[in-house]
C-alpha positions as CSV (number, residue, x, y, z in Angstrom):
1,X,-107.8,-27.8,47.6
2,X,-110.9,-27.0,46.3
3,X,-109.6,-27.1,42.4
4,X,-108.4,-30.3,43.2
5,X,-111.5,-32.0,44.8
6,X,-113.6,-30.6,41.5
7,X,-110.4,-32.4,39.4
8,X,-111.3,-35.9,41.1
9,X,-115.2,-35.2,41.1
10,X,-114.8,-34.9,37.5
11,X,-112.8,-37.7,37.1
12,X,-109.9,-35.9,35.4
13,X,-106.2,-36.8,35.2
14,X,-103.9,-34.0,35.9
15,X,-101.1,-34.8,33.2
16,X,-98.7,-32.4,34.4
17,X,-98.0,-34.1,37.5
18,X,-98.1,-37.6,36.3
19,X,-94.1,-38.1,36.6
20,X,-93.9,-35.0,38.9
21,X,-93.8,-35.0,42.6
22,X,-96.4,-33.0,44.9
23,X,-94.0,-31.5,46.7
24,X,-91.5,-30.2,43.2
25,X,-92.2,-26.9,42.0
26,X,-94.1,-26.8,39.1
27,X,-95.4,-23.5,38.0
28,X,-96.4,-21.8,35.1
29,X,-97.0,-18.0,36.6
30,X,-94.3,-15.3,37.7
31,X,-95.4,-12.3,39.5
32,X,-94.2,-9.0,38.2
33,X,-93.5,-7.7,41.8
34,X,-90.1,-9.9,42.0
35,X,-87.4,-8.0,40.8
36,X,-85.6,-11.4,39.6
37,X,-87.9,-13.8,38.6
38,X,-86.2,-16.5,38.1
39,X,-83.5,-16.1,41.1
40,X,-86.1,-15.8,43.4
41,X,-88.4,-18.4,41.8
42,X,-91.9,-17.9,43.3
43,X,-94.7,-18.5,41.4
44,X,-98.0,-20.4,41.3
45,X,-99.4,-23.0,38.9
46,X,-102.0,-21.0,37.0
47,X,-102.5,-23.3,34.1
48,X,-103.3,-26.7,34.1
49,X,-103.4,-29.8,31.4
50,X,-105.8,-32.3,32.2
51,X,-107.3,-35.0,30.3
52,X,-109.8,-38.2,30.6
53,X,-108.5,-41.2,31.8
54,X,-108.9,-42.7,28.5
55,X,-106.5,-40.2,26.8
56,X,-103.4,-41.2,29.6
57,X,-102.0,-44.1,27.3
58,X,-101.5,-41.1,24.2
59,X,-99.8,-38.6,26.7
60,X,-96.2,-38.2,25.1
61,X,-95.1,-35.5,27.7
62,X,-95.2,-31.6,28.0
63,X,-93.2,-28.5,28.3
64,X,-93.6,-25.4,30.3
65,X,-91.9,-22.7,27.8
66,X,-90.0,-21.0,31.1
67,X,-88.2,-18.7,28.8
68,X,-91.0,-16.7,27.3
69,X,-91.1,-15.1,30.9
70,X,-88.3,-13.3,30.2
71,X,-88.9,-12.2,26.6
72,X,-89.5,-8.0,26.0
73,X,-93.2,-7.5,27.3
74,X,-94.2,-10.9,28.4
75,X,-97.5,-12.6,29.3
76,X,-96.7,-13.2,33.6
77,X,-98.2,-16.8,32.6
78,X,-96.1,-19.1,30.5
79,X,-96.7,-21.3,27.4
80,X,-97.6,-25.0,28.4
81,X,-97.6,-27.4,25.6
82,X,-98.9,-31.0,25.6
83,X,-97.7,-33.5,23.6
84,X,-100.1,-36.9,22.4
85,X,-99.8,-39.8,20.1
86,X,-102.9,-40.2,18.5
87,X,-102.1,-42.8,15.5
């Protein structure tokens, strides 16, 4: 809650859940403690893409790289990529 209130003080757009319900999982972190991480599929949202409101019109999407959690020696945190159109 507190993250959040310093998001709207700031007057930032959180991108990621522009399209994406509160209430839909949406996370970017896997603890190491779950045997199966992606059967059991609790996690937190670690990592964040905001933005300015002017830079909302450019926002072509992003990807949470979900796979990379179960590469040999993963990060616990996932890539997150943000896509703009800038021309």
């Amino acid at each position: 809650q507190n993250f959040e209130a310093m998001r709207l003080a700031g007057g930032w757009v959180d991108l990621m859940r522009l399209n994406v319900p509160s209430e839909q999982k949406l996370y970017t972190w896997w603890s190491y403690r779950a045997q199966d991480w992606e059967a059991s599929n609790r996690g937190r949202r670690l990592d964040h893409v905001w933005s300015s409101p002017n830079l909302v019109p450019d926002f072509a999407g992003y990807e949470i790289l979900r796979q990379a959690r179960g590469w040999d020696r993963p990060s616990d945190h996932v890539p997150v990529i943000a896509r703009f159109d800038l021309d």
